[in-house]
Z-matrix of the N, CA and C atoms (Angstrom, degrees):
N
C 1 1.443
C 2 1.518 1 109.24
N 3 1.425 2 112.88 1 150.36
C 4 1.692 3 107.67 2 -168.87
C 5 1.354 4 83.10 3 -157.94
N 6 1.776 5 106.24 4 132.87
C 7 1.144 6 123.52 5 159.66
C 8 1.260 7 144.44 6 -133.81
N 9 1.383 8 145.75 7 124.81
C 10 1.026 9 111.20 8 -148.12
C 11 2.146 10 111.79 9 -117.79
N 12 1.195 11 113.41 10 177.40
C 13 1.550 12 106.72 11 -145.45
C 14 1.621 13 76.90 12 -136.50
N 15 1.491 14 137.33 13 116.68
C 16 1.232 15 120.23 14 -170.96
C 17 1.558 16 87.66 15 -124.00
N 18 1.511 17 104.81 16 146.51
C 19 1.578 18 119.91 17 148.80
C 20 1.368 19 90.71 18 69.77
N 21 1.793 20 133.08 19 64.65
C 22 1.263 21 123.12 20 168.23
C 23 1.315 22 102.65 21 -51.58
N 24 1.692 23 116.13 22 143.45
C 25 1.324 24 120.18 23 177.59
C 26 1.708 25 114.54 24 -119.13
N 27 1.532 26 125.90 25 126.39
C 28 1.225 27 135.46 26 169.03
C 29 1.734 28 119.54 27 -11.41
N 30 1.451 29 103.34 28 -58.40
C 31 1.523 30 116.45 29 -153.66
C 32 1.369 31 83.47 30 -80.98
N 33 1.763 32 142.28 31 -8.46
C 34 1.372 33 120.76 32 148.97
C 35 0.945 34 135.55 33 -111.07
N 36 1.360 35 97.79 34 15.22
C 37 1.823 36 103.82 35 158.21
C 38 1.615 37 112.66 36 -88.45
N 39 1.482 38 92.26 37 -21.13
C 40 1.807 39 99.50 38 166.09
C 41 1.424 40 113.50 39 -54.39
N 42 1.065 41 107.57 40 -50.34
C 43 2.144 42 124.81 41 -174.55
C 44 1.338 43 107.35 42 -64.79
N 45 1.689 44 115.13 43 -50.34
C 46 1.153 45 95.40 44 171.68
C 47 1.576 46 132.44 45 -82.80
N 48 1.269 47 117.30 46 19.42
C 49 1.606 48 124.68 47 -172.96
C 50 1.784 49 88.82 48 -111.48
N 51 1.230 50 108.32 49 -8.54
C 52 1.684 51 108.76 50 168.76
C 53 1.370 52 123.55 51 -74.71
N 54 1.592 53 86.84 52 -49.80
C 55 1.630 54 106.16 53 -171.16
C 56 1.309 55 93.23 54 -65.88
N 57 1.490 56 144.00 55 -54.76
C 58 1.575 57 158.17 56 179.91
C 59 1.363 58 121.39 57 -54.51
N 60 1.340 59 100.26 58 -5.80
C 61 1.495 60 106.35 59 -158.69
C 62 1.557 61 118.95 60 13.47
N 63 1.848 62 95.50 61 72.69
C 64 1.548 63 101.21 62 -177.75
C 65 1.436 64 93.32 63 -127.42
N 66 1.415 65 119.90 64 126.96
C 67 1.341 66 144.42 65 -166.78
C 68 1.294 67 92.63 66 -106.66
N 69 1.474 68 145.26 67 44.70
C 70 1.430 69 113.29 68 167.40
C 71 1.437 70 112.67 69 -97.99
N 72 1.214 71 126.68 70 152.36
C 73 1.037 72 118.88 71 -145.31
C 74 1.665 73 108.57 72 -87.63
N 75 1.767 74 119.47 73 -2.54
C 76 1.322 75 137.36 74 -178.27
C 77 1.116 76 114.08 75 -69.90
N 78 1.618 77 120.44 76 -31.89
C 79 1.422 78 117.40 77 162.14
C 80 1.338 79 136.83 78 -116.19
N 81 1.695 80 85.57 79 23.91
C 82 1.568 81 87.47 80 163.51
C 83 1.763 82 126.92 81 -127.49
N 84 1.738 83 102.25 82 14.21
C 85 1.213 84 94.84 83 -175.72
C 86 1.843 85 79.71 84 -165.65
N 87 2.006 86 113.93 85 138.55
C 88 1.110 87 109.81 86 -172.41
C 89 1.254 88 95.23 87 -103.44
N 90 1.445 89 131.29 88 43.44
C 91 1.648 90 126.86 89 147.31
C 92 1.433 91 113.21 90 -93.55
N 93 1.661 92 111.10 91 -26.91
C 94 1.034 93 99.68 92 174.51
C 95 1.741 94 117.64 93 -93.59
N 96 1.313 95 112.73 94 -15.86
C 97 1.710 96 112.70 95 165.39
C 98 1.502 97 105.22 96 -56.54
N 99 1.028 98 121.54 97 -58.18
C 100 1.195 99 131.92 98 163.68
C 101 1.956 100 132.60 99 -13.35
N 102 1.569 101 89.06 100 -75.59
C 103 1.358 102 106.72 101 154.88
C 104 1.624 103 127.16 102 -56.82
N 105 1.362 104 115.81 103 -17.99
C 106 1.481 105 131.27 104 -167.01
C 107 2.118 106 103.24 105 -94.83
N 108 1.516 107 102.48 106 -18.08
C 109 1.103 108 100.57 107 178.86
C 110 1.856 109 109.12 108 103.04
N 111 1.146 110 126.03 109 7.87
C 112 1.317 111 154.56 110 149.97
C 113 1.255 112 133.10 111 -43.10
N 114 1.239 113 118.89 112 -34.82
C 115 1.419 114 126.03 113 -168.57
C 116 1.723 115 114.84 114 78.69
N 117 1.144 116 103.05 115 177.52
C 118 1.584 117 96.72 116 171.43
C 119 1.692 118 129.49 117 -71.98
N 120 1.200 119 106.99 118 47.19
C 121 1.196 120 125.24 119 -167.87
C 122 1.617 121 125.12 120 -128.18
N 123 1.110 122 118.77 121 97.93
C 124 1.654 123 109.19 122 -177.56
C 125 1.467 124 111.41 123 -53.71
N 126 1.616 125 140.35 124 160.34
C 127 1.548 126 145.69 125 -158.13
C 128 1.758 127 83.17 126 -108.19
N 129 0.647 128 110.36 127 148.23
C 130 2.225 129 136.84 128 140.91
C 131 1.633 130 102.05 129 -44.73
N 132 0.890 131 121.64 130 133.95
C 133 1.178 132 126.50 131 139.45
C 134 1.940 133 126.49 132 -43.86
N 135 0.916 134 120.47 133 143.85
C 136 1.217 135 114.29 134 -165.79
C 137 1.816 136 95.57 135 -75.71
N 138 1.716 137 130.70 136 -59.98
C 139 1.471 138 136.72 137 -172.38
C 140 1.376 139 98.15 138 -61.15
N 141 1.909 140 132.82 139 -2.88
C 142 1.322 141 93.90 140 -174.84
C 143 1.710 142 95.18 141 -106.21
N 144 1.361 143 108.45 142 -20.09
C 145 1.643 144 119.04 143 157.11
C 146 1.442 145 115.11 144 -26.80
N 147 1.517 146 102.69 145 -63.95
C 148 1.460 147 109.03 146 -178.47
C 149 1.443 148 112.39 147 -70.44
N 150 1.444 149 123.05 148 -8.03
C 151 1.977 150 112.68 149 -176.08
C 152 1.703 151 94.48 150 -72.12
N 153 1.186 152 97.70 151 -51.74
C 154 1.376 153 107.88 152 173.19
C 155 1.550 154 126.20 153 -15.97
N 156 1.451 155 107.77 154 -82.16
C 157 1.441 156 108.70 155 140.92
C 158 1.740 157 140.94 156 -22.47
N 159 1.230 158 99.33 157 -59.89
C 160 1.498 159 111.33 158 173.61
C 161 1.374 160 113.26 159 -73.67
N 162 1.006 161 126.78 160 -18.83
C 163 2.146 162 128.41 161 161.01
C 164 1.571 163 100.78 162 -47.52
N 165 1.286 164 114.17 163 -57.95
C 166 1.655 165 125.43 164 -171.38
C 167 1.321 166 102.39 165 -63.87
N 168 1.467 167 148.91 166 19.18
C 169 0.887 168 147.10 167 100.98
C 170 1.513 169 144.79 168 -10.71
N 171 1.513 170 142.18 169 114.12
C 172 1.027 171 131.44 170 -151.83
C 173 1.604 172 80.23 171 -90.13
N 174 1.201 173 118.38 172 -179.18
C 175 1.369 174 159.65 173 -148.35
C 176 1.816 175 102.28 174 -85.55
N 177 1.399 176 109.18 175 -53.81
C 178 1.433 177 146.02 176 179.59
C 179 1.640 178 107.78 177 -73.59
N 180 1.168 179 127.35 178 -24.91
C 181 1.151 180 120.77 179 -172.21
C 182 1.816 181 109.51 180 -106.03
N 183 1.193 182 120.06 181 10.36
C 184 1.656 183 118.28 182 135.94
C 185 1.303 184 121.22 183 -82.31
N 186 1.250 185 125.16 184 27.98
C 187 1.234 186 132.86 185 164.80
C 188 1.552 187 118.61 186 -105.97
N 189 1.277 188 101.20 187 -53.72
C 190 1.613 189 131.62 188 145.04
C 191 0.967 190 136.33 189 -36.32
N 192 1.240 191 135.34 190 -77.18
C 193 1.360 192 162.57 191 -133.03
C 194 1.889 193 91.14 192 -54.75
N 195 1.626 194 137.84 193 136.50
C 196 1.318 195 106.05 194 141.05
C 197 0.930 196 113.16 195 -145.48
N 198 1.498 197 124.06 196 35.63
C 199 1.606 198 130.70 197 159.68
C 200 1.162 199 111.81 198 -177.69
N 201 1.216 200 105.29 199 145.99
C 202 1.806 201 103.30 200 178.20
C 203 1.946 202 89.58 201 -115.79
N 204 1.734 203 95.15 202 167.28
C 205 1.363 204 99.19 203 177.99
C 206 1.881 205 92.45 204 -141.14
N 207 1.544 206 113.91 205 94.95
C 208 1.364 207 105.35 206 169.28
C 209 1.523 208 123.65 207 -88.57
N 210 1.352 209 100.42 208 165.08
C 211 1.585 210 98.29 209 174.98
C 212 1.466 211 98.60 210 -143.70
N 213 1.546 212 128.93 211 129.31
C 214 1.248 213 151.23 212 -162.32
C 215 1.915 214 95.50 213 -97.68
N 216 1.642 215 122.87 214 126.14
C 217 1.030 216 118.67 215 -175.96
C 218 1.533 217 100.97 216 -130.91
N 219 0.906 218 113.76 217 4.46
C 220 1.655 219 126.18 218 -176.75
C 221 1.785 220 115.95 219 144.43
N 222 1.278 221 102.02 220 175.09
C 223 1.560 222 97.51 221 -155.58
C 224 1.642 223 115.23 222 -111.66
N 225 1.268 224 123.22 223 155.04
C 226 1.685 225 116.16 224 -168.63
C 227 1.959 226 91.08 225 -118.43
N 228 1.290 227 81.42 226 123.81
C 229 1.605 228 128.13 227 177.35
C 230 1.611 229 104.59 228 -79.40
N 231 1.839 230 100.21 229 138.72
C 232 1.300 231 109.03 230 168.00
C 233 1.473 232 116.11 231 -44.25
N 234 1.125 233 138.51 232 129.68
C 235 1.695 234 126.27 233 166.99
C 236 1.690 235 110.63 234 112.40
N 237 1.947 236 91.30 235 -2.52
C 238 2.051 237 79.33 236 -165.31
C 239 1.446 238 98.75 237 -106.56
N 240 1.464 239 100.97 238 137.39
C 241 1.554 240 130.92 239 173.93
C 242 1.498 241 93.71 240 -66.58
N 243 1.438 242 120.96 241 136.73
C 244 1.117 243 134.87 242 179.38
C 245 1.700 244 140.40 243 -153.81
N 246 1.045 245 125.01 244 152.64
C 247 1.386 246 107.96 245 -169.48
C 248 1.087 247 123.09 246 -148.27
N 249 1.464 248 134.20 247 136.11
C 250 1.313 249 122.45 248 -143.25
C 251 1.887 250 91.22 249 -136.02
N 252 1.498 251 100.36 250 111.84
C 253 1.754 252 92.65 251 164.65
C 254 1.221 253 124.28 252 -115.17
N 255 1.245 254 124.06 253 151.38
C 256 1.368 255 128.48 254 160.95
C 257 1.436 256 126.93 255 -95.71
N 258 1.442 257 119.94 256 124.84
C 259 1.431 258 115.37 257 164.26
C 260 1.533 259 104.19 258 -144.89
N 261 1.744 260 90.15 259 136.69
C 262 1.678 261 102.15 260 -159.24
C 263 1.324 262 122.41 261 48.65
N 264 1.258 263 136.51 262 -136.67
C 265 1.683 264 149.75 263 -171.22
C 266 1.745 265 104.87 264 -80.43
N 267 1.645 266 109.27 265 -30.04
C 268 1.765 267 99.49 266 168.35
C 269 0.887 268 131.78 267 -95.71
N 270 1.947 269 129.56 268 159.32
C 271 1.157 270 104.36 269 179.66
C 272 1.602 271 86.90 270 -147.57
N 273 1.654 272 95.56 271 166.16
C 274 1.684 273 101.68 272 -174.02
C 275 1.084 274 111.30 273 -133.41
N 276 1.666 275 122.85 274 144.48
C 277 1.596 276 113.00 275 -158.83
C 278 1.718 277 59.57 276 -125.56
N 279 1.905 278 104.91 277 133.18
C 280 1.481 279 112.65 278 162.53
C 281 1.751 280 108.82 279 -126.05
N 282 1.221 281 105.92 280 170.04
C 283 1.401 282 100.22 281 153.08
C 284 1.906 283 98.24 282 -149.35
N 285 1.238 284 104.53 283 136.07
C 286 1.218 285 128.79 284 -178.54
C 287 1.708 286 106.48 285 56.44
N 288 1.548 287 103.09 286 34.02
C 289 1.593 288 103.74 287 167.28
C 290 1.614 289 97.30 288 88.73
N 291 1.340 290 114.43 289 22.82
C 292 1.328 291 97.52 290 -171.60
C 293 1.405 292 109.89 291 -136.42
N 294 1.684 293 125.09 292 92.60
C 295 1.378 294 110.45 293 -160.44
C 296 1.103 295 136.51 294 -54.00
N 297 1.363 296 113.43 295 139.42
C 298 1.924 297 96.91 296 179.65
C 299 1.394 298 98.84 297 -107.36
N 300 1.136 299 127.18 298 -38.64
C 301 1.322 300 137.54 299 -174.60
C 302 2.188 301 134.11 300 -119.69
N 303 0.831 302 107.67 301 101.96
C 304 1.574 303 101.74 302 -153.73
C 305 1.827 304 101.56 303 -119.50
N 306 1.322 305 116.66 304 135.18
C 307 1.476 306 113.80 305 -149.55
C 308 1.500 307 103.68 306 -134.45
N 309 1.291 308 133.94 307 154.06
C 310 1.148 309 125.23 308 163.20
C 311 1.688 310 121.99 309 -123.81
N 312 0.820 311 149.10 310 164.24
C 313 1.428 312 135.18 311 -162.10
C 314 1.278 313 117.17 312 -146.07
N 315 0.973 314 131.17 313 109.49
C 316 1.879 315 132.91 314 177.09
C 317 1.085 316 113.55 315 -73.74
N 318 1.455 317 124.24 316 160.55
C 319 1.281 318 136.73 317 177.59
C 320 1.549 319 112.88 318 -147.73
N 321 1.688 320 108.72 319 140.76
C 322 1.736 321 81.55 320 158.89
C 323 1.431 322 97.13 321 -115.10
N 324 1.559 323 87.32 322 163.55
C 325 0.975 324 116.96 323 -171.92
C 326 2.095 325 138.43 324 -46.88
């Protein structure tokens, strides 16, 4: 399964630094992405990176599910087209073929 997440947008990386109550200042203002070595671009949150992933989820596997194991390989920027597939238990959040985020998922049986 492959899906894709286009044109991450600011004002929900704002929501999710609400829901997170994560104040850093990288995703909430691109002077400070900026200053961080970023470009003019505020960062993703790292947990909303991973929902991403977890959408590609079948239906059946919140029943299931009993651990994920992520690994962070670089970060998704306001503006980036992106795409997240699943096959079997892994899954890969890329943009332009290039993983940023790669996950594994338990189940019981």
């Amino acid at each position: 399964m492959k899906r894709p997440f286009d044109n991450i947008s600011g004002p929900e990386m704002a929501q999710w630094c609400e829901l997170l109550a994560d104040d850093n200042a990288i995703h909430l203002s691109r002077e400070a992405a900026s200053a961080a070595g970023y470009g003019p671009h505020r960062v993703n949150p790292g947990p909303a990176n991973l929902s991403y992933l977890l959408s590609c989820l079948p239906p059946e596997a919140e029943e299931t599910l009993t651990d994920v194991d992520a690994h962070y390989a670089g970060v998704v920027l306001e503006g980036d087209d992106l795409s997240a597939t699943l096959e079997g238990e892994r899954a890969v959040l890329a943009r332009d073929g290039s993983a940023l985020v790669t996950a594994t998922f338990g189940t019981k049986r």
